[in-house]
Structures are given as structure tokens and as C-alpha cells.
N, C-alpha and C positions, 0 to 999 in steps of 0.2 A: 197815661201818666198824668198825677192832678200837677196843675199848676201851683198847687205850692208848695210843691216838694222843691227846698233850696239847695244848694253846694255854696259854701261859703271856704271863700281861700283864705286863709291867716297867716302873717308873718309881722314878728316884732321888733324889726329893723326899719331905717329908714333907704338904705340904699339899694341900687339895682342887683339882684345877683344872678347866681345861675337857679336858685330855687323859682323864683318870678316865671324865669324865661320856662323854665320846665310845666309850672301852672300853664303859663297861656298855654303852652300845645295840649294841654286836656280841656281846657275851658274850652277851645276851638270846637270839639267833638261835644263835650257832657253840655253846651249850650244850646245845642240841638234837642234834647230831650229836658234839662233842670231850668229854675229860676237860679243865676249867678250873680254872687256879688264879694267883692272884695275887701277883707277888714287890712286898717293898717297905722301905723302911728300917725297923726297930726303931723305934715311937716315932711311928708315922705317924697321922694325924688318926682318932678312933674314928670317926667320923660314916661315915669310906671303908670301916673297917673291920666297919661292924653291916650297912652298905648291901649289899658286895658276900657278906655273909651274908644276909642278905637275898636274893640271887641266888644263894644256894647256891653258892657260890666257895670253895675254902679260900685261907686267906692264908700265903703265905711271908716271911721277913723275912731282910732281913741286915747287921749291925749298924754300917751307916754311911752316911751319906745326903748329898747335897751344902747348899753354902751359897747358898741364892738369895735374902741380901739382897743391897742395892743398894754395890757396893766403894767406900768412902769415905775410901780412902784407897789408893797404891801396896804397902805393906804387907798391907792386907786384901785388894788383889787379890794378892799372892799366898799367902797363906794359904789364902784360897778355890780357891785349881791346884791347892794341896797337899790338902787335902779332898778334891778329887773326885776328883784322883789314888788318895788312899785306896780312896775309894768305887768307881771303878772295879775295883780290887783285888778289893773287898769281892764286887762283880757276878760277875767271873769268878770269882771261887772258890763263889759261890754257886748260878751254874747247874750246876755238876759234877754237884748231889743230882740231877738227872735225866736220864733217858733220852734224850737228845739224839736219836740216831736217830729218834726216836719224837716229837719237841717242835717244836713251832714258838713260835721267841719273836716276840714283838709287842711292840714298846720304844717308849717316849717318849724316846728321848736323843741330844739334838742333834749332829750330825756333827761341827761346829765345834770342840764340845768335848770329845765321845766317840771319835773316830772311829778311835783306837787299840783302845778294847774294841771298838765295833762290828765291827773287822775280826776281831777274835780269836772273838767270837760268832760271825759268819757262817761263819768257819771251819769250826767246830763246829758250826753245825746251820744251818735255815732260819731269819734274823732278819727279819720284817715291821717297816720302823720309817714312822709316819706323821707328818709334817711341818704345822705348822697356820698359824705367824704369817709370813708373807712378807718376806723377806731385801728391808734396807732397801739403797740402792745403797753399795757398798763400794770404800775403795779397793785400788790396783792390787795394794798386795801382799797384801791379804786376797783379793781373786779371784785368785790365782794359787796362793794357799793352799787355796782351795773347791776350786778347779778340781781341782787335785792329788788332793784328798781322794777326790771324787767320781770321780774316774776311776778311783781302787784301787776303790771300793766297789761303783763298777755294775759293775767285773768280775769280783765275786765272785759263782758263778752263785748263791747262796745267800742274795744279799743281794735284799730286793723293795721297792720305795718308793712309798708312798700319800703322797697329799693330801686337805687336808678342806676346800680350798678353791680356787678357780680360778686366785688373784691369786698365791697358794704356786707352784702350778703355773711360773706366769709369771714370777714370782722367781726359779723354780731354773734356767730356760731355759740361761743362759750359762755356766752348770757343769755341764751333764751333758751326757756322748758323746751327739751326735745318735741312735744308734742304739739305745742307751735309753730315748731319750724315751716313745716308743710302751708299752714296757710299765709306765710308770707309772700306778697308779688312781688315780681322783677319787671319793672317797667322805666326800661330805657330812658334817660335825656338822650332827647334827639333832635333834629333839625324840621321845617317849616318846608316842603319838598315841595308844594304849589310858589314858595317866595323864594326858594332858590331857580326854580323854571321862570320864575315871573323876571328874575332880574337878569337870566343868562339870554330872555328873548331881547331884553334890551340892545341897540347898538350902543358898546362901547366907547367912549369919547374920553380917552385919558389924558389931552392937555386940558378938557374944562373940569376933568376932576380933578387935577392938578391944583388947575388957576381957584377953584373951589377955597380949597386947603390950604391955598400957600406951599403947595411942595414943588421941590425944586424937577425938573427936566430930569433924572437921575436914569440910567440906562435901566436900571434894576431896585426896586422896591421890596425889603422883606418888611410884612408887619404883625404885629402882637394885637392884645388885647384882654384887657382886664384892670380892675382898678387897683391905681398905684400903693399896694401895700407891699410887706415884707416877702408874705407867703407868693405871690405873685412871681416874685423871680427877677422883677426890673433891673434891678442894680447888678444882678451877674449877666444879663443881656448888657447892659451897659460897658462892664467891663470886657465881654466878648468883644462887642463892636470898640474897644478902645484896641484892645491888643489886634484886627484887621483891620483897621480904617488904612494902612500905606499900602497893605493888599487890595484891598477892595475901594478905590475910592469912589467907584461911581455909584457904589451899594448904598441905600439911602433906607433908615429905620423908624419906621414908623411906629410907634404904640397908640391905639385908640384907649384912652379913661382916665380918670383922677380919683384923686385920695388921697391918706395922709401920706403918703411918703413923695407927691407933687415936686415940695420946695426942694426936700434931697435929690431927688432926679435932675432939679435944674439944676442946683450948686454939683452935681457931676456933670455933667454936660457944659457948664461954664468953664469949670476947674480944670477938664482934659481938651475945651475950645472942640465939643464935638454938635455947634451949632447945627453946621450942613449934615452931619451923616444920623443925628436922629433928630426925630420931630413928633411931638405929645400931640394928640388930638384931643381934647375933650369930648365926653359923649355928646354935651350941649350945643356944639357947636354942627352935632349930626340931626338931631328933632327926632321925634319920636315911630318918624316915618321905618322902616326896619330895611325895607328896600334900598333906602338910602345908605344904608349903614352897610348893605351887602354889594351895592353899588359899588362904595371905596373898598372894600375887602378885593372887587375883581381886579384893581389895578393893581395890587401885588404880585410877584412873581413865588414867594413861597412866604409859608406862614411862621415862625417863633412862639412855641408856647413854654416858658424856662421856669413853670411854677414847681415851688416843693410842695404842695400838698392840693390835692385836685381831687372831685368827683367826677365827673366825665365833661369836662368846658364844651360850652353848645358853640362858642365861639370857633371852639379848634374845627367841630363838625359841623360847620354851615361853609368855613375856608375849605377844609378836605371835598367837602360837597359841591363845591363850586371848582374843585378841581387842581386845587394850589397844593403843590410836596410839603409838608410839614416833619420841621422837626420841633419834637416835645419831650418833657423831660419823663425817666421814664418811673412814675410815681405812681399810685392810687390804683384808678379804673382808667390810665389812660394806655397802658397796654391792652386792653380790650378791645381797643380802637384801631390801634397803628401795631401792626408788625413789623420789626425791623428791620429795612432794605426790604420788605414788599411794600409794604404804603406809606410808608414814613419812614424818619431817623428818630432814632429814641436815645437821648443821650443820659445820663448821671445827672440829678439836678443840683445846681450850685456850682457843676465845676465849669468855669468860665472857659477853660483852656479845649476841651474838649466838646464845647456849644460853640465857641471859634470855628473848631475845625469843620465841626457838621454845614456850619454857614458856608464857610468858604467852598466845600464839598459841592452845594447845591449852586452856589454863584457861580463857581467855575464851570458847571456842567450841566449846561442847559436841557441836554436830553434825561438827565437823570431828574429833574424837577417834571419834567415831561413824564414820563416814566411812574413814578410816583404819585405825582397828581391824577394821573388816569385812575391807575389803583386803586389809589385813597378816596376817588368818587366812588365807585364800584360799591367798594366795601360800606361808604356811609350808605348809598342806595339801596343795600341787601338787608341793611341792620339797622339803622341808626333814625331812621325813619318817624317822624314822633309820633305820627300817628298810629302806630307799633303801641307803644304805649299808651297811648289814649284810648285806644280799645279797650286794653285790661284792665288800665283806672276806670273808665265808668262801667264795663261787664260788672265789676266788683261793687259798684255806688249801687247797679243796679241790683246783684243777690242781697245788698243789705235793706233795700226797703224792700224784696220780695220778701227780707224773712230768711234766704237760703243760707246753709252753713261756709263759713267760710274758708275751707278744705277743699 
């Protein structure tokens, strides 16, 4: 294999997400055989930037990055077109620095709203882009705009499309050439299965993870995880734990991350005086170490994931993997994961009153968190695997510099 044959990973965000976490488990594998390097905006979270030094990655940057809050007005949604208009600018003139004959990019960027640069990338070299969150139903004149799109891009031989989940799969159905179909991969987001062993050999020491964090002595810990936006689900976790905190008081809730919705989560938590019974973690306050980060996930008793719109969160599958009952809402690809009352609870996302009761269900009844959490290891250990996937992403990096068809 010549050494300059590259894999470069792109994304035009500045924050951590689940796309990143999905890269490193193939960087893990494709760094054994490619030259690896990662493009990314000026300015982008250090935590991505020590980690994938950490993998021995180098980082590239280019100096502009799109706007992914939430448009709160007509005005701000177009300034945000004009941004990533920029940003896209910014992407093409920044793959030029390399060897394109010799590169295969691997993008997180959505067709819908890329699908201008995508074409102009695939032109220029082989673009791998992987799809996570499942297209919700659209109307006619957005499917007839997918449709459009998709039909330039599967016929660009250059262009190759993965999924990290089943339900994605299912989603793109009615926009892609039938004859396409077939060469799409399914390659799982999954979990780090050498860094979950690595941290359950650990001895366990839950007053200093405690004294760590600042959390309270609490009999019982559930915790979350993901940055505090809308789609996230915060604030009806919030409202869960307001309606049982006289039920549960020694239940103590944790959320690991930040974001824009930070200050509303505190002015709730002020507003209902639910200081003691949840407590925000910052990622910052974990370092870039990921051990550590699974460290605190072991002192939970079971997991909360209450997001309305999800591709498979590696967070829910590195908890289940480490052996904690989860309940999660039951949206996207995340029944792929947890079956109901066998490895998990799957409730309605958004309805507060019925993510109470799942809580209260697993607090009261220690054997069914027991119970569950076996399960729910099992199942990530049979499936969920990430290097499942990393297989199949570089098998595929490798038919494309052999030349072979991608069928």
C-alpha cells in the first residue's frame, strides 16, 4: 500500500458530535493501512482536537465553519445560507492543498445542503459521505428536490454513500436510482470495545468520582448525555425529574455537555429549586482522556437518553455496553438498539409524564436495571461493535483505490 495514499475526514461544524465519534472508530482501523488527516473549521472544540492527536491524526483547518443554531427568525435563516455558502467556498478551496488523485475524502455534509460542493468534490477525487439521522417524511416539493439531487450524485462514479443505521437506509429509499441502492454500506456507529474492557478492569472508586464532580453522596445516580439543545430532550428530562423528585429523592440526575439551551436548563433548575437532584457536567470539565469520560458514566445506576431525533447516540451504546438499563426515547435508529423490556425501555419522546414513570420503574427495582443492563451489554457486544464497522469502511476505501466496482 503506497504511503500516499490519504483518507482525509471533513466536517464543517465546530462542535463535538456523534459524526466525529463515528470517524475515530474507522480512523482506529483505516490508520493501520492510510496516511490520516483531519479537515475542520478554525476554532473547533479542543477536546476533538487533543483526541484525534491522541490518534495520531494531524488536523487541518479552514477558516470558516457553518451556523447550526436553531433559525429564529426569516432573516437568520438567511444569513445562515450565506455562511455556509461561505463555508462551502472555504471547503473547496481548501482541499486543493492535497493530492487528490491520491485522497479520499470522507465528509459529514448533508446533501440537502451541500450538494453543490459535494458534486464539485466528487468531481475531483473519491468523496465517502455517511448519512446518520433518518429523513423525516417531506413534502412534494422537497422530494422532488432530494430526488433531483440524488440522482446527480449516485451518478457521479466517484461519489460512495454509507449509513450508520438501518432506519437512514429506509429513509433514503425514495430518492435513490434503484440501481444504487445495492452499493450502499451499513456501517454501524458503535462503541470502542478495547475502552469499554479497559475501564471495567478499573477498580471502581465512587466517592472520588463523586468528590471529582462535586456530586452529592446520592443512593442512586441516573445520567444523560449530549449537548444541551432542543432536539436533545433536556428540558422534558427536566420536567420528568420535577414531577418525581418527592418520589425519588435520593435519585440524583446527572447530564454530561453544554450548548445553547445551558442558561434555560439553569433558569429550570433555579425556577423548580432542583439544585440537588440534577447536576450539568461540562465536557471541559472531563479532558479529552475518553476513559475518563466512561469512568463517570460507570457510576450511574441506569442511563436517560429523552432525545426527539437521534441516529444511533454512541453515548447510549458505550452506557448499555458497560452494562447500565437504559431508557430512551423511542425515535430514529434507536429501536435498532434496545428492545422493549428485553434491553431497555423505550418510551414516546417528549412526553414527560411517561419518561417519569420509566424512571421511577428502574429506581424502584433494582433487579430490573440488573436485568436489563445484562441484556443491553450482550446485545451491544453481538452488534454494536465499532469495529463492525470499520471493517466495511476501509474494505470499501480499499475496492476504491483497487479500482473494484462498488456493488
Amino acid at each position: 500500500m503506497s504511503p500516499t495514499q490519504t483518507i482525509v475526514y471533513l466536517w464543517p461544524y465546530l462542535e463535538w458530535g456523534g459524526a466525529q465519534t463515528y470517524f475515530f472508530g474507522i480512523i482506529k482501523l483505516a490508520a493501520h493501512r492510510y496516511d490520516i488527516r483531519a479537515a475542520m473549521p478554525a476554532g473547533s472544540d479542543e477536546v476533538i482536537q487533543e483526541y484525534l492527536r491522541r490518534l495520531g491524526v494531524g488536523c487541518d483547518f479552514f477558516p470558516r465553519h457553518m451556523d447550526t443554531s436553531p433559525a429564529r427568525s426569516v432573516w437568520h435563516k438567511v444569513r445562515r445560507r450565506l455562511r455556509d455558502a461561505r463555508t462551502a467556498i472555504a471547503i473547496a478551496r481548501h482541499v486543493k492543498r492535497y493530492d487528490l488523485r491520491n485522497t479520499i475524502l470522507h465528509v459529514d455534509l448533508g446533501p440537502w445542503w451541500w450538494s453543490l460542493l459535494l458534486c464539485h468534490l466528487a468531481f475531483r477525487t473519491n468523496v465517502f459521505l455517511t448519512l446518520h439521522i433518518a429523513l423525516p417524511k417531506q413534502p412534494i416539493f422537497r422530494r422532488i428536490r432530494l430526488q433531483a439531487i440524488f440522482s446527480v450524485l449516485c451518478r457521479m462514479p466517484r461519489f460512495h454513500l454509507l449509513v450508520s443505521n438501518r432506519e437512514m437506509l429506509e429513509s433514503l429509499m425514495p430518492y435513490l436510482p434503484f440501481w444504487f441502492v445495492p452499493t450502499v454500506r451499513l456501517t454501524y456507529t458503535g462503541f470502542d470495545r478495547a475502552e469499554i474492557s479497559a475501564v471495567l478492569e478499573r477498580p471502581l472508586d465512587p466517592e472520588r468520582i463523586r468528590d471529582r464532580y462535586g456530586l452529592p453522596p446520592a443512593t442512586t445516580f441516573a445520567f444523560s448525555l449530549g449537548r444541551l439543545t432542543p432536539r436533545k430532550g433536556c428540558l422534558v428530562l427536566l420536567e420528568a425529574v420535577r414531577r418525581i423528585r418527592v418520589e425519588a429523592p435520593s435519585l440524583c440526575f446527572v447530564w454530561i455537555g453544554d450548548g445553547d439551551q445551558r442558561a434555560e436548563v439553569e433558569a429550570y433548575i433555579e425556577r423548580y429549586a432542583l439544585e440537588d437532584a440534577f447536576r450539568v457536567i461540562p465536557p471541559s470539565r472531563i479532558g479529552p482522556d475518553r476513559l475518563d469520560l466512561l469512568e463517570l458514566l460507570r457510576l450511574a445506576d441506569f442511563f436517560i437518553h429523552p432525545s426527539y431525533m437521534e441516529g444511533l447516540p454512541v453515548a447510549m451504546l458505550e452506557a448499555m455496553a458497560l452494562g447500565k438499563a437504559c431508557v430512551a426515547s423511542r425515535v430514529n435508529a434507536i429501536p435498532e438498539a434496545i428492545t422493549d423490556g428485553e434491553d431497555g425501555i423505550l418510551v414516546p419522546a417528549g412526553d414527560a409524564g411517561v419518561l417519569a414513570g420509566a424512571i421511577l420503574r428502574l429506581f424502584k427495582d433494582p433487579e430490573l436495571r440488573e436485568r436489563l443492563g445484562a441484556a443491553g451489554r450482550a446485545r451491544m457486544l453481538e452488534t454494536f461493535d465499532e469495529s463492525f464497522a470499520a471493517k466495511t469502511a476501509v474494505d470499501y476505501y480499499d475496492r476504491c483505490w483497487a479500482g473494484g466496482a462498488p456493488g
